[in-house]
Residue, then its C-alpha position, 0 to 999 in steps of 0.5 A: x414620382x408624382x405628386x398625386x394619386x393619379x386615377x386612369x384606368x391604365x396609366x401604363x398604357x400612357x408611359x408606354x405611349x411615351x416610350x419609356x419600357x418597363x412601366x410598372x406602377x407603385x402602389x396606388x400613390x402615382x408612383x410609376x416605375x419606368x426605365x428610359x434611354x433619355x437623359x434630359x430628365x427635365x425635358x422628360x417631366x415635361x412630356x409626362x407632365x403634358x401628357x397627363x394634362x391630355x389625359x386626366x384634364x388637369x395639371x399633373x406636378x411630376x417629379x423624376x428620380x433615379x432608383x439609385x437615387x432612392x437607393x442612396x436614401x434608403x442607405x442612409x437610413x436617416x430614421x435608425x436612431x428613432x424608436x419605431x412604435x405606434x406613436x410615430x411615423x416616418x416621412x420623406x417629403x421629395x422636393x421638386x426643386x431647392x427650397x426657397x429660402x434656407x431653413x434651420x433645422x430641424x423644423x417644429x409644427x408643434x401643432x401637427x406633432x411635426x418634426x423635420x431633420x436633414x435635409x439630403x439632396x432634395x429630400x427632407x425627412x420628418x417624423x410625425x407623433x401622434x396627438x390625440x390619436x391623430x398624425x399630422x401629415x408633413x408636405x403642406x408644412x413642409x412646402x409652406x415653410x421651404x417656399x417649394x412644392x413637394x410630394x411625400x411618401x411614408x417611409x415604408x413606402x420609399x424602402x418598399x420602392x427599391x425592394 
């Protein structure tokens, strides 16, 4: 998954150039759904990176996940406890490397009306309560206080991906 929304007029027709079979998009978030033989998921950021850069004319942060992988977090369901209404929303931020220093969870922006639970792999859930009609959004917290860079996506959003 891609940290931001990336605007090209076919951006399948980019990840077919690298080829990779299958492309799809996700939804308007940079999400690009693709299957490829290769096994070197770092070198293939690489290309994608690179290859967006040549595109677009700016640096592109790319991140790679398996749909397994999101599979298994949709599994875990780690928002089952919490009553789903109005006030809330749910979030998974996705971390482009392993955080910078080790948190204590969980971890409060009172501010915001964050609140960040276990961490999986390198996927932190949060829950966001409205304050004052308003809901804070978590990735510049969450990289703030994780010292890495992140991505994140609404929770819908991530069990929509693997539906």
């Amino acid at each position: 998954m891609s940290a931001a929304t990336i605007k090209m007029d076919d951006p399948t027709r980019l990840f077919d150039s690298l080829e990779l079979r299958n492309v799809a998009t996700f939804i308007q978030r940079g999400d690009v759904i693709f299957e490829t033989a290769g096994k070197n998921a770092d070198a293939l950021a690489r290309r994608i990176g690179n290859a967006l850069h040549e595109a677009l004319g700016n640096e592109v942060p790319v991140s790679l996940g398996k749909l397994s992988e999101v599979q298994e977090i949709v599994n875990l369901d780690p928002f089952k406890a919490i009553k789903a209404d109005a006030g809330v929303r749910q979030y998974v931020v996705f971390l482009y490397g392993q955080p910078g220093r080790e948190p204590v969870l969980p971890l409060r922006s009172a501010g915001e009306g964050l609140e960040a639970f276990p961490i999986a792999k390198r996927e932190v859930f949060v829950l966001s309560r409205s304050m004052n009609g308003r809901f804070g959004f978590p990735n510049n917290f969450i990289e703030k206080e994780l010292g890495v860079a992140a991505t994140t996506r609404n929770w819908t959003t991530v069990s929509r991906i693997i539906a």
